[in-house]
Structures are given as structure tokens and as C-alpha cells.
C-alpha positions in Angstrom: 81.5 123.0 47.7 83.9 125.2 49.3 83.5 128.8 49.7 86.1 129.7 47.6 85.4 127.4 44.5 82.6 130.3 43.6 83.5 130.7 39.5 84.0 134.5 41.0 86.6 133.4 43.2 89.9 132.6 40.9 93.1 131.9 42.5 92.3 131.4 46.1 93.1 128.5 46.7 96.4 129.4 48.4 94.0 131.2 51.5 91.7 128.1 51.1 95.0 126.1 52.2 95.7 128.9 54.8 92.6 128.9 56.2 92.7 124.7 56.7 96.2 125.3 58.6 94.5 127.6 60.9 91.5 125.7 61.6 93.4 122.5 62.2 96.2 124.5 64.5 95.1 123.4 68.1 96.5 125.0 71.5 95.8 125.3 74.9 96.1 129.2 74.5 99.6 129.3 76.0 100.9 131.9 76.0 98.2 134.6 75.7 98.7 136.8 73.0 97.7 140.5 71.8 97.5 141.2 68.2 97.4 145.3 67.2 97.1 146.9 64.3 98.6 150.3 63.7 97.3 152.2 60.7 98.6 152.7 57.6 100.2 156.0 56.7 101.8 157.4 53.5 105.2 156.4 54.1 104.6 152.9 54.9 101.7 150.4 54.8 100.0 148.9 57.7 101.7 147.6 60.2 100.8 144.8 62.8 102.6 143.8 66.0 101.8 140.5 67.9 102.5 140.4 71.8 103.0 137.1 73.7 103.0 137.1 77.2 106.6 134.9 78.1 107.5 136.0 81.9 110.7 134.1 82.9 112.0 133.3 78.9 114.9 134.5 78.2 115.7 135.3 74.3 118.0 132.7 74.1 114.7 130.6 75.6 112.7 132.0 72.2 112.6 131.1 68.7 110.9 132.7 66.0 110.8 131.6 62.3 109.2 131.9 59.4 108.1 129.4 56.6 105.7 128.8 54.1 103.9 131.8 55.2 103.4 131.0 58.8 105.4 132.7 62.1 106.1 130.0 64.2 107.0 131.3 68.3 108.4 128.6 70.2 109.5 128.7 73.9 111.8 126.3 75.8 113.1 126.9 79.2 115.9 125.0 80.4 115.7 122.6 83.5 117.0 123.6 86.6 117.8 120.5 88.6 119.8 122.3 91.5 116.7 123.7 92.3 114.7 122.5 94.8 110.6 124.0 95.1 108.5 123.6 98.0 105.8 124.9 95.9 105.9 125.7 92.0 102.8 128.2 90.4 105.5 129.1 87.6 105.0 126.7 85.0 108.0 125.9 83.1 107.1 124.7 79.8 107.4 124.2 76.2 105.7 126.3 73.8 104.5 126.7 70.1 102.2 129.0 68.7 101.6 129.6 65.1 100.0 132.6 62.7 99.4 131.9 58.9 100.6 135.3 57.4 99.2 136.4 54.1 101.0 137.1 51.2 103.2 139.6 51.3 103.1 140.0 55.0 107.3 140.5 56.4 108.5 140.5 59.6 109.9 143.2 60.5 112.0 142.0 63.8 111.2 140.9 67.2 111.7 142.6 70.8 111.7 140.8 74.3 111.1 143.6 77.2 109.4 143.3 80.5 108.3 139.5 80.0 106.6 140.4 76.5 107.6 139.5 73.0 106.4 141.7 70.6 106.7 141.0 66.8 106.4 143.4 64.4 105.1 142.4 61.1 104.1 145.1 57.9 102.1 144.9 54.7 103.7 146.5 52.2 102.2 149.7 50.6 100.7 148.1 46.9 100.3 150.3 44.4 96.7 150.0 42.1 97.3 149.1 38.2 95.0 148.6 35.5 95.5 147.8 32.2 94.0 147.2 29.4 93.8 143.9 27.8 93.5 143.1 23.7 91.0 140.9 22.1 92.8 139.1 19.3 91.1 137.0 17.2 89.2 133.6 16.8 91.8 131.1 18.9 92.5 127.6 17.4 93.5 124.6 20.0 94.6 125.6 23.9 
């Protein structure tokens, strides 16, 4: 029994999935990442930036997407064949890393600067409700 099939837990089966994607997301840890969280204040909810480290990508080298609540980074460098290395410590490489956001999570916009791509994503400010709900008599049938 999963974690979140507790009778307590109702509706979480969406961060079930989320959680599955993440496990099964492999890597090599290229490129390494930061992820910083600045805190919330009262004009606008938390905020979170993610900074890959991409020395020698160029922004038209980068692509970064969102679907189905997960920011997809991927890097692609071109080849250079008029080049010619006697020694090469630069790898030039494909890349793809993924983050499952949570709902409500938006991406704010991205910035390449120094050899660092930092995304900025924020949680919306949610405002508390409660209501009250109305017992109506005996039911009859679904």
C-alpha cells in the first residue's frame, strides 16, 4: 500500500504520479544545479530560482519548456568540424534535466549570464477559505 492511499489522504494521487516521474528520472548529474528559495513576502508568494551551471551554451544552445507540470532544460551545442583539438577537457554535449513542479508552480522567465542559467519560478500567494457545508437529508441511490 502506497503512502498516499491512507483513507486521510484524498486526492493525491496526482503527487503520487509526480513523485514516480521523479524517482524514475535518471542522470548523470550534468549539469550541476543550485535550487534557492527566496521567502515569501506580502506582495508576492514564494519564489524559487534554479541555477544550472552551462559554461560555453549559448541561449540559442538552450531550451526550456514546460508540460504536464515538469520544466524540462535541455542543452545542445553545435559541432564545430573546422576545429581541430590537440587536447579537449570541454565536453561538448547534449543535455536534459527535468523538475516535476507542483501545482500551481509558474515560471516566471529564464536568464543566461556568466555561464549560469537561472530560472525563476513563483508560488502564487493562496488565499485560506472555509466554508460551511449543509447536511440535507437521508440520500436515496448515488
Amino acid at each position: 500500500m502506497s503512502a498516499f492511499q491512507h483513507s486521510f489522504l484524498l486526492g493525491f494521487d496526482e503527487i503520487e504520479r509526480a513523485l514516480g516521474r521523479a524517482a524514475r528520472r535518471g542522470g548523470d548529474g550534468y549539469p550541476p544545479y543550485n535550487v534557492e528559495r527566496f521567502e515569501r513576502t506580502e506582495e508576492r508568494g514564494e519564489v524559487l530560482r534554479i541555477t544550472l551551471a552551462v559554461a560555453g551554451f549559448r541561449s540559442e544552445d538552450l531550451d526550456v519548456s514546460v508540460a504536464d507540470n515538469q520544466l524540462v532544460i535541455r542543452g545542445r551545442q553545435p559541432d564545430e568540424p573546422e576545429r581541430s583539438y590537440l587536447y579537449r577537457g570541454i565536453a561538448a554535449r547534449r543535455f536534459q534535466r527535468s523538475f516535476v513542479l507542483a501545482d500551481g508552480i509558474e515560471v516566471l522567465g529564464a536568464d543566461l549570464s556568466n555561464g549560469l542559467l537561472s530560472i525563476d519560478l513563483a508560488r502564487p500567494l493562496k488565499e485560506r477559505s472555509a466554508r460551511s457545508v449543509t447536511i440535507n437529508g437521508p440520500r436515496v441511490g448515488p
